[in-house]
HTML snippet that shows the backbone in 3Dmol.js (N, CA, C, O; Angstrom):
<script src="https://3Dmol.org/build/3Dmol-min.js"></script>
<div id="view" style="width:600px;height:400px;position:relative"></div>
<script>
const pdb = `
ATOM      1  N   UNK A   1       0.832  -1.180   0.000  1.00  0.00           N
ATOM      2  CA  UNK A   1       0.000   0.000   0.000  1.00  0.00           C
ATOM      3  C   UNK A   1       0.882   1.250   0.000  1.00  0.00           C
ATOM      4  O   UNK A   1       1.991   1.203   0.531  1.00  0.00           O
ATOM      5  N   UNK A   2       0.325   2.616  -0.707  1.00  0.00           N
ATOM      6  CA  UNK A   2       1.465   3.272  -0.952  1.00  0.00           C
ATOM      7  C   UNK A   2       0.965   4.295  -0.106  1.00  0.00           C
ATOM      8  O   UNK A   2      -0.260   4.380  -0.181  1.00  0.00           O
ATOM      9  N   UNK A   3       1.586   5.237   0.804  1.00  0.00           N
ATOM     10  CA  UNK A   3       1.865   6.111   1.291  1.00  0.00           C
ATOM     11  C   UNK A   3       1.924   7.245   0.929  1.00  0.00           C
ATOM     12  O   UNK A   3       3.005   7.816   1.074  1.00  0.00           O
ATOM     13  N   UNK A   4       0.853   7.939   0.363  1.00  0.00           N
ATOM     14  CA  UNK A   4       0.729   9.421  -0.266  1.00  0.00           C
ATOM     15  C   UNK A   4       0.546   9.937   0.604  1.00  0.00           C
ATOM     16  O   UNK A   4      -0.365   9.651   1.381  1.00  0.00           O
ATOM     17  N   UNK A   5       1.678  11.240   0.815  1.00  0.00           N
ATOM     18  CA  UNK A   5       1.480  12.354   1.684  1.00  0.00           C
ATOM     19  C   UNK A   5       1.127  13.248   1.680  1.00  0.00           C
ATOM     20  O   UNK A   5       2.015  13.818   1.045  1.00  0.00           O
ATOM     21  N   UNK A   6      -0.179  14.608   2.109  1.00  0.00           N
ATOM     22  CA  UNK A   6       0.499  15.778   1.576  1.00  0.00           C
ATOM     23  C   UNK A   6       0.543  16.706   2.325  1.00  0.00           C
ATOM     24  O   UNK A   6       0.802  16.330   3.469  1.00  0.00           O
ATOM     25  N   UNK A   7       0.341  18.324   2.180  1.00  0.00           N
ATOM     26  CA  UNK A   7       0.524  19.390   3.069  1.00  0.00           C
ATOM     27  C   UNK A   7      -0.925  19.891   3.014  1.00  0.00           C
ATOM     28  O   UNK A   7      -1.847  19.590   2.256  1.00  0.00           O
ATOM     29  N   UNK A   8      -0.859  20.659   3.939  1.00  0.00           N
ATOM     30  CA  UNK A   8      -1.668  21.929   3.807  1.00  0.00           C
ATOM     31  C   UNK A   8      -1.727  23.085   5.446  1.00  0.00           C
ATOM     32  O   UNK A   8      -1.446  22.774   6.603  1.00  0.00           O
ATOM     33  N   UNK A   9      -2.181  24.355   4.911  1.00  0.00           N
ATOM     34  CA  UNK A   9      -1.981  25.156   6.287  1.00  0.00           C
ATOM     35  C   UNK A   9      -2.637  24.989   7.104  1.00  0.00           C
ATOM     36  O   UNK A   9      -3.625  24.332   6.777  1.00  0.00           O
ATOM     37  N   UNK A  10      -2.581  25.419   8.625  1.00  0.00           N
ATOM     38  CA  UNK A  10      -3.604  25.094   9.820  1.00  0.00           C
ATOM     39  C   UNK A  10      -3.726  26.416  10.521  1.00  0.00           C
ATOM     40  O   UNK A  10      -2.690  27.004  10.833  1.00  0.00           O
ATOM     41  N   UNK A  11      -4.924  26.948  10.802  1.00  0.00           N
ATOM     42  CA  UNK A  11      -6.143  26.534  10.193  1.00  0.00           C
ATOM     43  C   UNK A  11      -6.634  26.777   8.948  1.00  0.00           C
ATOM     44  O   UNK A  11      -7.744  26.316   8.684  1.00  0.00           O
ATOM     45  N   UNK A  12      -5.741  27.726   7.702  1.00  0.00           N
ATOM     46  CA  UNK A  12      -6.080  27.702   6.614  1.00  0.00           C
ATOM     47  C   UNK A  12      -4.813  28.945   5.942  1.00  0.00           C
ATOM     48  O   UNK A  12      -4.018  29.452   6.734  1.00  0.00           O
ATOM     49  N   UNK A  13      -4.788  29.212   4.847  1.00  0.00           N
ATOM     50  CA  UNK A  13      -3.425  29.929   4.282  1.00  0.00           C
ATOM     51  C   UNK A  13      -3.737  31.394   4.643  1.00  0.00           C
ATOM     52  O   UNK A  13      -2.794  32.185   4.626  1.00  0.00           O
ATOM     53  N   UNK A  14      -5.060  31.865   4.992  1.00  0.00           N
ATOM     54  CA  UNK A  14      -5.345  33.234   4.819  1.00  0.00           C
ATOM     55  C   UNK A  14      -4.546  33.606   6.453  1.00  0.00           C
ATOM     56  O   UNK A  14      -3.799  34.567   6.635  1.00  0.00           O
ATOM     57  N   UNK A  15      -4.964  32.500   7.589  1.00  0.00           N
ATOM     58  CA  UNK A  15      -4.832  32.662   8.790  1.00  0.00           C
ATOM     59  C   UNK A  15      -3.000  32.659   8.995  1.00  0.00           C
ATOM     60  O   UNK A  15      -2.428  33.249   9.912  1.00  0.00           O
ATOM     61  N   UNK A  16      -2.072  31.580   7.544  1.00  0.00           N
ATOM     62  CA  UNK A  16      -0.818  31.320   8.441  1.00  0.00           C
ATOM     63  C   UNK A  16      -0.117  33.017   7.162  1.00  0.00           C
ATOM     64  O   UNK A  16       0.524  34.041   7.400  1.00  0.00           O
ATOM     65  N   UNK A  17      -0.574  32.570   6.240  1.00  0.00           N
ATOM     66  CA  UNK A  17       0.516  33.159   5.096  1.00  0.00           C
ATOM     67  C   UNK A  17      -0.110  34.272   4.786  1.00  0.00           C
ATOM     68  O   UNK A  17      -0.063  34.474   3.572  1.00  0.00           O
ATOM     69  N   UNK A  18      -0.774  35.218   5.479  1.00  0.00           N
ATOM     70  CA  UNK A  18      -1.956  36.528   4.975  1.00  0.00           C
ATOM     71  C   UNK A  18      -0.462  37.588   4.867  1.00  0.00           C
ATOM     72  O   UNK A  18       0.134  37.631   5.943  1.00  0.00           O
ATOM     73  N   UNK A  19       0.074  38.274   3.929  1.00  0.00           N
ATOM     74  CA  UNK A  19       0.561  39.296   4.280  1.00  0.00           C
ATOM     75  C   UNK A  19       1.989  39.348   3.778  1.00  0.00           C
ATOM     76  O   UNK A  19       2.813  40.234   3.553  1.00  0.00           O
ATOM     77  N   UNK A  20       1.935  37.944   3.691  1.00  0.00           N
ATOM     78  CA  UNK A  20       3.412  38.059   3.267  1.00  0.00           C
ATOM     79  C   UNK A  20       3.817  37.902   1.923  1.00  0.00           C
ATOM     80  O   UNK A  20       3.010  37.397   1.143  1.00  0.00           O
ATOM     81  N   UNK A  21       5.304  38.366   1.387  1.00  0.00           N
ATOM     82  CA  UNK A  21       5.383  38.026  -0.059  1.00  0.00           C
ATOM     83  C   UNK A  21       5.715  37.292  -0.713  1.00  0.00           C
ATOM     84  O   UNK A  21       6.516  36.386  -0.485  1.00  0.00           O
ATOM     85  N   UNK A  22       4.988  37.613  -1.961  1.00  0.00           N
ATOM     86  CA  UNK A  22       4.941  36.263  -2.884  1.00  0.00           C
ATOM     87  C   UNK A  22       6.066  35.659  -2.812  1.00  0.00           C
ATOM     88  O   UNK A  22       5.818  34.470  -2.612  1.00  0.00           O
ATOM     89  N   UNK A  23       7.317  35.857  -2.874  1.00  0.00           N
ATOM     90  CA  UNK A  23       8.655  34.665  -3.109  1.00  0.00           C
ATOM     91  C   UNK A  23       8.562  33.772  -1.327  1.00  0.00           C
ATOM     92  O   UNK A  23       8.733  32.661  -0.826  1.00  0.00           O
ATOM     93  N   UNK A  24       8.314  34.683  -1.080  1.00  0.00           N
ATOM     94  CA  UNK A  24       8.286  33.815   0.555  1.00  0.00           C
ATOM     95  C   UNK A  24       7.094  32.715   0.323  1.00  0.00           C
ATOM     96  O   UNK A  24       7.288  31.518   0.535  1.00  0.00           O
ATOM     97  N   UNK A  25       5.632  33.326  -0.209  1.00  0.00           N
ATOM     98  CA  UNK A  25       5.038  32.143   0.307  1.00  0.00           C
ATOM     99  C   UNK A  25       5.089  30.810  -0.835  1.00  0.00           C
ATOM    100  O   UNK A  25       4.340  29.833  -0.858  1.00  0.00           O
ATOM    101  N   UNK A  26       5.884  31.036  -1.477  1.00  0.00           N
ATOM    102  CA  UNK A  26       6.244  30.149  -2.977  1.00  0.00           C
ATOM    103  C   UNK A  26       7.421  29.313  -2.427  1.00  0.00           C
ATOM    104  O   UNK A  26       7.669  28.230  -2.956  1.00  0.00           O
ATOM    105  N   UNK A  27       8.231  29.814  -1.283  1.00  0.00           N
ATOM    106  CA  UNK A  27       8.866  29.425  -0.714  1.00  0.00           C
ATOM    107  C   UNK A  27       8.394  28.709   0.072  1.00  0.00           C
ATOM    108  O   UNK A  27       9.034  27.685   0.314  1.00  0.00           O
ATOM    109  N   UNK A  28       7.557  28.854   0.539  1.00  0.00           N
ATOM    110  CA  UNK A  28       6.860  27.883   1.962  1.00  0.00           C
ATOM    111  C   UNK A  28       6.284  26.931   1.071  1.00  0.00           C
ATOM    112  O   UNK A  28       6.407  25.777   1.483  1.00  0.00           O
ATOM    113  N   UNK A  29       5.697  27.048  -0.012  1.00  0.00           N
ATOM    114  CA  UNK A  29       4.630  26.277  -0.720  1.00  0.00           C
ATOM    115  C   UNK A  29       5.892  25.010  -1.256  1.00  0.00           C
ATOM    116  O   UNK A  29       5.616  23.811  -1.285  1.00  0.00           O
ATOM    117  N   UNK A  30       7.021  25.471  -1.579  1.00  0.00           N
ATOM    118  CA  UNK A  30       7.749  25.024  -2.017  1.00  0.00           C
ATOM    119  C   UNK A  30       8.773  23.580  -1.086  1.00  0.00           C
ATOM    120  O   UNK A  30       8.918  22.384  -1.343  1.00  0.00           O
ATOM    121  N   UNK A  31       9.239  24.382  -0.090  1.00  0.00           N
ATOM    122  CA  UNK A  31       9.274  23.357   1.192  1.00  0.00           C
ATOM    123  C   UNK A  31       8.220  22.452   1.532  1.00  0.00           C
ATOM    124  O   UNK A  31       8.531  21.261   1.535  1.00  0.00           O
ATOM    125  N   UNK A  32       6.597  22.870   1.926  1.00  0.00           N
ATOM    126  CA  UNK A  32       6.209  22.390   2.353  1.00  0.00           C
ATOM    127  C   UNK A  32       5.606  20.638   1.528  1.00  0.00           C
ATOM    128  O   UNK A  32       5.186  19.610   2.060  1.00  0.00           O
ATOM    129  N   UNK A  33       5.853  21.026   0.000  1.00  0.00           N
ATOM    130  CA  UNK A  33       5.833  19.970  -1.154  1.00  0.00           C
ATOM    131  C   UNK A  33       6.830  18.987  -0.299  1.00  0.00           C
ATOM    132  O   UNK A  33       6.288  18.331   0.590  1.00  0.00           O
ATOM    133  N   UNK A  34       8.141  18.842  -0.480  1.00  0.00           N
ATOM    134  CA  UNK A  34       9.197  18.562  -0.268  1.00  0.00           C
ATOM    135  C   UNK A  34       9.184  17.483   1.113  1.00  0.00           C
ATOM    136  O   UNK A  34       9.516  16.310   1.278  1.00  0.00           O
ATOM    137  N   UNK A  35       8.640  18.508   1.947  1.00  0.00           N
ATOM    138  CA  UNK A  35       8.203  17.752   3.506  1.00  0.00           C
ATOM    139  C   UNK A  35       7.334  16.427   3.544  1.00  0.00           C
ATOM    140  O   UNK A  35       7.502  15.316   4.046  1.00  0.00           O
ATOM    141  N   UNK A  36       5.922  17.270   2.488  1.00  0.00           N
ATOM    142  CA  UNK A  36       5.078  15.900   2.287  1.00  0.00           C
ATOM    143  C   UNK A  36       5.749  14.355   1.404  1.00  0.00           C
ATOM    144  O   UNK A  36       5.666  13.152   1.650  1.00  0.00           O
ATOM    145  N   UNK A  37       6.403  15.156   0.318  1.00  0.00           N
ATOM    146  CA  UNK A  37       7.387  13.901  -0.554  1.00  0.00           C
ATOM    147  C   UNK A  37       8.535  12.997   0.985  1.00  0.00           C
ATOM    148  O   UNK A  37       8.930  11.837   0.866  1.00  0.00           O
ATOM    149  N   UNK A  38       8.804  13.763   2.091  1.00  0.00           N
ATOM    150  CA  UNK A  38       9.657  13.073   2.550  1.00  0.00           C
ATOM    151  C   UNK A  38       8.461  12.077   3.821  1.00  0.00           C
ATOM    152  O   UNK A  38       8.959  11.482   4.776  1.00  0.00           O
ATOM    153  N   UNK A  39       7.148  12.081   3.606  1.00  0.00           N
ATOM    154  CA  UNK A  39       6.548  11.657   4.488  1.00  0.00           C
ATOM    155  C   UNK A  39       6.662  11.579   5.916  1.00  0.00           C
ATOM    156  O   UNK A  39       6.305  12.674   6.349  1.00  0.00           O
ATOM    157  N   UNK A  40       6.916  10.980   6.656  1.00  0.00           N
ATOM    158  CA  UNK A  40       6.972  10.006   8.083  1.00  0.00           C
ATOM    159  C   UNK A  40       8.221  10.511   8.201  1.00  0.00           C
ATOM    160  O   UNK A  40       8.465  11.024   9.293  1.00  0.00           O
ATOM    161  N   UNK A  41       9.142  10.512   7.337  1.00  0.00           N
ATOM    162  CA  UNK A  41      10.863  11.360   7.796  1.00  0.00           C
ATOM    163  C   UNK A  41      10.765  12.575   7.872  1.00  0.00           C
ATOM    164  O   UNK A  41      11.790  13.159   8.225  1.00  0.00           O
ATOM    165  N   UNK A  42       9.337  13.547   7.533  1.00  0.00           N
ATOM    166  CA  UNK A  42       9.829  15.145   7.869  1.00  0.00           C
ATOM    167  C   UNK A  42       9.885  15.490   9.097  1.00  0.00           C
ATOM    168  O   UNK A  42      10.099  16.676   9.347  1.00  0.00           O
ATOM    169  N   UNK A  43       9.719  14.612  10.094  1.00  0.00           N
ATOM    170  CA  UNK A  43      10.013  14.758  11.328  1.00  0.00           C
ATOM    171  C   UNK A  43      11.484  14.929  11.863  1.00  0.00           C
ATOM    172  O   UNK A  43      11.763  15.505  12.915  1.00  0.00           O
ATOM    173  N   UNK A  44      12.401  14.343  10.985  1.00  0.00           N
ATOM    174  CA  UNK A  44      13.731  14.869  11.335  1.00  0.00           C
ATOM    175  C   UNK A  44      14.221  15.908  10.402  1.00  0.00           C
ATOM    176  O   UNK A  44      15.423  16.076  10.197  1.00  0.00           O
ATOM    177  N   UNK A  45      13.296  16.600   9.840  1.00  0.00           N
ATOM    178  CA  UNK A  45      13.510  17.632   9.403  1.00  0.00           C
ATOM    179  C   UNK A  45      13.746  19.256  10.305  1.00  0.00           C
ATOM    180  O   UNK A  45      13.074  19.240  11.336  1.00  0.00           O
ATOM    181  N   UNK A  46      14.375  20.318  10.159  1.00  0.00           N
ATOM    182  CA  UNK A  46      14.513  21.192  10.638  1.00  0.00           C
ATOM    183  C   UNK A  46      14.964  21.315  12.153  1.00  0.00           C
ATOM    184  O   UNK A  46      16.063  20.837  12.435  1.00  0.00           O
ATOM    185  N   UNK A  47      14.242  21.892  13.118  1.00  0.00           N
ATOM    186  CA  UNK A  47      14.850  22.089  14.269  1.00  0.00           C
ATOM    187  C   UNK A  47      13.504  21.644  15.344  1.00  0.00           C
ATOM    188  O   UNK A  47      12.342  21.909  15.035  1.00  0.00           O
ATOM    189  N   UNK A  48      13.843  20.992  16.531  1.00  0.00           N
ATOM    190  CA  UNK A  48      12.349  20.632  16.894  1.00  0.00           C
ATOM    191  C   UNK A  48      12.825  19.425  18.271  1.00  0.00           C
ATOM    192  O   UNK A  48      13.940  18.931  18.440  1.00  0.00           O
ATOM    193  N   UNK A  49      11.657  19.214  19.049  1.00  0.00           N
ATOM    194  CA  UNK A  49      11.998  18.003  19.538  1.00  0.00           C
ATOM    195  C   UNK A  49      12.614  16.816  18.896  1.00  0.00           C
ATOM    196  O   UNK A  49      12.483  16.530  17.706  1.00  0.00           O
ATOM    197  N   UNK A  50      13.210  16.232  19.661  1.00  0.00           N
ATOM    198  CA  UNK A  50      13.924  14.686  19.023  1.00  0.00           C
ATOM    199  C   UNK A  50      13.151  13.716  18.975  1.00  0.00           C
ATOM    200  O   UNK A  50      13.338  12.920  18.055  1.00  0.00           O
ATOM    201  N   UNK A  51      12.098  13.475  19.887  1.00  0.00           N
ATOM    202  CA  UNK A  51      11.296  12.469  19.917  1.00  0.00           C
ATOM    203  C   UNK A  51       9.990  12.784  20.558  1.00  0.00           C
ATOM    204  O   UNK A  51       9.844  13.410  21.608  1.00  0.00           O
ATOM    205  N   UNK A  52       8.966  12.229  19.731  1.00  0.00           N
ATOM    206  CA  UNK A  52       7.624  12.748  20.133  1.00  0.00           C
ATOM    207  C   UNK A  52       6.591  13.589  19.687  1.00  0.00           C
ATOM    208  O   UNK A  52       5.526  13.961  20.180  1.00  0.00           O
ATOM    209  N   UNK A  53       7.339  13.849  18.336  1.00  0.00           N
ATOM    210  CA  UNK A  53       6.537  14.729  17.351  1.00  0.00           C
ATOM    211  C   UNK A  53       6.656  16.239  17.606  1.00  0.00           C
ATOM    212  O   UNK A  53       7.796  16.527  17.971  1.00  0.00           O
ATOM    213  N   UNK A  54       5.867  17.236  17.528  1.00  0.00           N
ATOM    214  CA  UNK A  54       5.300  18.216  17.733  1.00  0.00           C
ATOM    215  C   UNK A  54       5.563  19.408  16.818  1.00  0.00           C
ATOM    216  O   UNK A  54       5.448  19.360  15.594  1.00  0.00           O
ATOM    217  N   UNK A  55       5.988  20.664  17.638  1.00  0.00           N
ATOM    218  CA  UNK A  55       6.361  21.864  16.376  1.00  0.00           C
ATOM    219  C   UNK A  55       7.835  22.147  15.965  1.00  0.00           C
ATOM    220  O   UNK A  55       8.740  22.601  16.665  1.00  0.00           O
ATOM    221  N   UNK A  56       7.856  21.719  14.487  1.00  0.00           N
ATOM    222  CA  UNK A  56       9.179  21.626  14.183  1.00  0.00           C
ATOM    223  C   UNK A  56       9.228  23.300  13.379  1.00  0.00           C
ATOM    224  O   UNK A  56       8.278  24.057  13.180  1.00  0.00           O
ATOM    225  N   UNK A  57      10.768  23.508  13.019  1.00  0.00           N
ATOM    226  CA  UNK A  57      10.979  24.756  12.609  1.00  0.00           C
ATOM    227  C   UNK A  57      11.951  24.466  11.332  1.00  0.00           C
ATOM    228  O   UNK A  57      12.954  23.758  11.418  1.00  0.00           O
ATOM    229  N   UNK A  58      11.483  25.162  10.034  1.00  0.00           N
ATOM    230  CA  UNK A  58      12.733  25.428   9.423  1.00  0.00           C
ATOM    231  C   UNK A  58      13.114  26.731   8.761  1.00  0.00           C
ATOM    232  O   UNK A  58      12.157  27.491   8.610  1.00  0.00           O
ATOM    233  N   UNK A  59      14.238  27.155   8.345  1.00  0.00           N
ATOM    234  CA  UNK A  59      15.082  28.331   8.305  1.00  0.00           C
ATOM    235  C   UNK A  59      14.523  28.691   7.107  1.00  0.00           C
ATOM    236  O   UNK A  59      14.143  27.755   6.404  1.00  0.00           O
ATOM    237  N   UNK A  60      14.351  29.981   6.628  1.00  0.00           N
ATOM    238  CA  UNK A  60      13.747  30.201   5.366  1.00  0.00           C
ATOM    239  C   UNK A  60      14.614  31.555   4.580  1.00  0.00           C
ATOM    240  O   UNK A  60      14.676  32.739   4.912  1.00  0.00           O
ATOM    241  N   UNK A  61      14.975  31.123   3.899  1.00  0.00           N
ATOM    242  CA  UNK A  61      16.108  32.387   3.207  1.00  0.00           C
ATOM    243  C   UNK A  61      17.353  32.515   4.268  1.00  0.00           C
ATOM    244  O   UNK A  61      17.787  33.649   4.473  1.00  0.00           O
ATOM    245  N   UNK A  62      17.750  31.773   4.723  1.00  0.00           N
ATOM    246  CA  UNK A  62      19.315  31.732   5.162  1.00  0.00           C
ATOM    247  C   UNK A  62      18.587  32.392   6.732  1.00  0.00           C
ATOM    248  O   UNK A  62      19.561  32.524   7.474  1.00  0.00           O
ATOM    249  N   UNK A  63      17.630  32.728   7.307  1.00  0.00           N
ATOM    250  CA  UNK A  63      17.435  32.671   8.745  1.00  0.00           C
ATOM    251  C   UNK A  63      16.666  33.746   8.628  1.00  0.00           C
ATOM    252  O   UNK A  63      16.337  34.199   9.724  1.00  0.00           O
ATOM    253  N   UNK A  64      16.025  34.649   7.189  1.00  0.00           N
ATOM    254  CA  UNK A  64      15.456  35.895   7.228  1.00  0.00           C
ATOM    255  C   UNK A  64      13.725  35.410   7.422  1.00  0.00           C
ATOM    256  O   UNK A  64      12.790  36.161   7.146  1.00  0.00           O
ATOM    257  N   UNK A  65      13.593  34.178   7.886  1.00  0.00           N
ATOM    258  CA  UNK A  65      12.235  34.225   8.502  1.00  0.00           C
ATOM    259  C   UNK A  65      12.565  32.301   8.882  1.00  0.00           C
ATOM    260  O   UNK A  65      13.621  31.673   8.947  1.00  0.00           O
ATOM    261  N   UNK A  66      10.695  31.750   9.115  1.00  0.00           N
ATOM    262  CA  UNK A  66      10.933  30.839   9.825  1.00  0.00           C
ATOM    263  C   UNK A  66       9.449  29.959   9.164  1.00  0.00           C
ATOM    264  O   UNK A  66       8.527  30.663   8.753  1.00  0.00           O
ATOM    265  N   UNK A  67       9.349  28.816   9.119  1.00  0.00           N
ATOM    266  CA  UNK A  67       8.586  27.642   8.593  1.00  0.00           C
ATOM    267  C   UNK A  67       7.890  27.042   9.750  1.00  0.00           C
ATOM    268  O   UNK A  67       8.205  25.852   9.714  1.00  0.00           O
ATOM    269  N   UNK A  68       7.214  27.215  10.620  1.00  0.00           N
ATOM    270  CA  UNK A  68       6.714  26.095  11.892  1.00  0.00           C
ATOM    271  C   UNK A  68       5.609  25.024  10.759  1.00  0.00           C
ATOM    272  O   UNK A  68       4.881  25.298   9.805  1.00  0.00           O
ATOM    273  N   UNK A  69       5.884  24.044  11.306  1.00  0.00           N
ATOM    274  CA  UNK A  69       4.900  22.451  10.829  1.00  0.00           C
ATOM    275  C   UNK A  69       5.117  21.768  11.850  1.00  0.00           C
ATOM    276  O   UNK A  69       5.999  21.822  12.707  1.00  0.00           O
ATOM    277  N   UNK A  70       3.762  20.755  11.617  1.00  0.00           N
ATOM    278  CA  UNK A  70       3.820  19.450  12.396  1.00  0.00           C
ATOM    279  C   UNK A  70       3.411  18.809  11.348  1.00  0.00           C
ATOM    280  O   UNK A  70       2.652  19.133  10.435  1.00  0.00           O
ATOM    281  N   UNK A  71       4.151  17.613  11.638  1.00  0.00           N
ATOM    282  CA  UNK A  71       4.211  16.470  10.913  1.00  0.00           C
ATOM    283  C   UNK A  71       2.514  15.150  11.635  1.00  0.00           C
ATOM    284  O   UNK A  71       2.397  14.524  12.688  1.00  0.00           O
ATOM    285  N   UNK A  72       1.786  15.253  10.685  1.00  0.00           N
ATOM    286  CA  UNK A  72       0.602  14.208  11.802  1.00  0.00           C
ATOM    287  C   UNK A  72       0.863  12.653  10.647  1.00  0.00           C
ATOM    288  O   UNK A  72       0.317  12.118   9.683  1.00  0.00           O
ATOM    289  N   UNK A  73       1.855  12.495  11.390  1.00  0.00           N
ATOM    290  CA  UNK A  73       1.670  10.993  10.995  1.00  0.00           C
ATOM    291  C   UNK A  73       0.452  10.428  10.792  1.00  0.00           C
ATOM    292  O   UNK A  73       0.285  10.016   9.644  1.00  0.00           O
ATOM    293  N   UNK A  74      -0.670  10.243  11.730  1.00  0.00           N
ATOM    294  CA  UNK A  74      -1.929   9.425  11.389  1.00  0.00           C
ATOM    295  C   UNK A  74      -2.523  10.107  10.409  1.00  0.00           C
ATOM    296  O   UNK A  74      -3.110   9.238   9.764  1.00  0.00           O
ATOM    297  N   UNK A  75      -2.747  11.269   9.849  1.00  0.00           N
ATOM    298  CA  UNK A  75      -3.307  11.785   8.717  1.00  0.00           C
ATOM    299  C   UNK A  75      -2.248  11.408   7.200  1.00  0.00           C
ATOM    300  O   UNK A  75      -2.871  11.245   6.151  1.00  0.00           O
ATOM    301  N   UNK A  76      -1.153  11.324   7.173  1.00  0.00           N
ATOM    302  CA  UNK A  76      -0.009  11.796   6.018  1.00  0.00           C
ATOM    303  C   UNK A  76       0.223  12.842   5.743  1.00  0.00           C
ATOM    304  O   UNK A  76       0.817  13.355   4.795  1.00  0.00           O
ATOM    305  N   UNK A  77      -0.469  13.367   6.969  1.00  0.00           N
ATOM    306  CA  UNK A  77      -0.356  15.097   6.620  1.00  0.00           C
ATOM    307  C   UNK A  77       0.699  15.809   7.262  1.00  0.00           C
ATOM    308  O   UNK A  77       1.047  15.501   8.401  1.00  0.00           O
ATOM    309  N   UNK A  78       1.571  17.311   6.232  1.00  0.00           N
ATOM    310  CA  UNK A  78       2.403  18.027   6.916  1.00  0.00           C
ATOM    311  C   UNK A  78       1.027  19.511   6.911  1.00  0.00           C
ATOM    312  O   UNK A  78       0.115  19.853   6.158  1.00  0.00           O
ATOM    313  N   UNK A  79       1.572  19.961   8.123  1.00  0.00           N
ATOM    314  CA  UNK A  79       0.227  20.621   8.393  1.00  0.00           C
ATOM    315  C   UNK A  79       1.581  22.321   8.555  1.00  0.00           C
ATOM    316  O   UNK A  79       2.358  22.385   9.508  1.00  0.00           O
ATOM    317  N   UNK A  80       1.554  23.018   7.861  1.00  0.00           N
ATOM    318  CA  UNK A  80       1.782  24.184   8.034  1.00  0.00           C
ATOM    319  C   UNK A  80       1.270  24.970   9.049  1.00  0.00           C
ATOM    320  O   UNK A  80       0.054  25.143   8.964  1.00  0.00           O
ATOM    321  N   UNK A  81       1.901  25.572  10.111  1.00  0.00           N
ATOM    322  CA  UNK A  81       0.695  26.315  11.075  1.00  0.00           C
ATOM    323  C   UNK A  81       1.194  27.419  11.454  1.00  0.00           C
ATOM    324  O   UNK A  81       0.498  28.158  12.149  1.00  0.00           O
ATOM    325  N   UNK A  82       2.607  27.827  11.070  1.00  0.00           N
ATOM    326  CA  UNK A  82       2.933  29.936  11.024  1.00  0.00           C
ATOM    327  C   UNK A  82       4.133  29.875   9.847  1.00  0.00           C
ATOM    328  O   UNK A  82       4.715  28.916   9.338  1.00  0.00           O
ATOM    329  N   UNK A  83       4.237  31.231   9.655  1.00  0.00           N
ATOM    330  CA  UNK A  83       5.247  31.547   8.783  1.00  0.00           C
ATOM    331  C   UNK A  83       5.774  32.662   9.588  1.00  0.00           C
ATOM    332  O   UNK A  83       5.167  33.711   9.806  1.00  0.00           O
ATOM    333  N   UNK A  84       7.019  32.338  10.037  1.00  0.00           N
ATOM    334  CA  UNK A  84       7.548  34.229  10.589  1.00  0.00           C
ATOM    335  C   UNK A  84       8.818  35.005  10.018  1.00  0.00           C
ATOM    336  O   UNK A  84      10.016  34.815  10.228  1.00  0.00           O
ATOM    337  N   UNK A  85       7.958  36.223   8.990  1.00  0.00           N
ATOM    338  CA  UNK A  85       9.026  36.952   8.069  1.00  0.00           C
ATOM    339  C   UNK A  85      10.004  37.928   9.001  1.00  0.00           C
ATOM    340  O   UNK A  85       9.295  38.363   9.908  1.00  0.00           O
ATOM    341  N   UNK A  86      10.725  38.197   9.066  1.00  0.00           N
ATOM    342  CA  UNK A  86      11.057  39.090   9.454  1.00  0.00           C
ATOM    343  C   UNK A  86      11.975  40.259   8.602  1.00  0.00           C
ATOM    344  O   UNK A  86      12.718  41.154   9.004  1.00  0.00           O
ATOM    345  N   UNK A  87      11.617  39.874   7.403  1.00  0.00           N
ATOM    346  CA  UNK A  87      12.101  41.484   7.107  1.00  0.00           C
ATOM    347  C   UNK A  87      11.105  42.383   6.240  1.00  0.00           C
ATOM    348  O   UNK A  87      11.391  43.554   5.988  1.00  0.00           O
TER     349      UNK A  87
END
`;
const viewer = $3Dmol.createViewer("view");
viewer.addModel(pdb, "pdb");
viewer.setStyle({}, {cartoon: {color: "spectrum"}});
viewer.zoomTo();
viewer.render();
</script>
């Protein structure tokens, strides 16, 4: 049985990605593909607890903002849930 994963934002894109710009959120859209292709392993992705799931982080343009996801294994879902730009 095959293991299709995919993404999407929590609670929805207007609530995580409202505001920010287009290369950024093409950027997130772009990672967050990537995460779902790595399934059940995007959990050792980025920065985050070691064991036990929860809110992981990754670096976005060399540290000029930030990616939070959780990975829900029982769904196949990578669930996007902030984006933080900072410039």
């Amino acid at each position: 049985m095959s293991e299709t994963w995919a993404w999407e934002y929590d609670p929805d894109e207007q609530q995580v990605a409202a505001g920010l710009p287009t290369p950024v959120v093409a950027e997130v859209e772009r990672l967050a593909g990537q995460l779902a292709i790595l399934g059940r392993d995007a959990t050792n992705a980025g920065r985050g607890p070691l064991h036990g799931g929860g809110l992981r982080t990754l670096d976005l343009f060399g540290g000029r903002g930030f990616l939070h996801f959780i990975v829900a294994e029982h769904l196949h879902l990578v669930l996007i849930v902030r984006v933080t730009w900072l410039d």
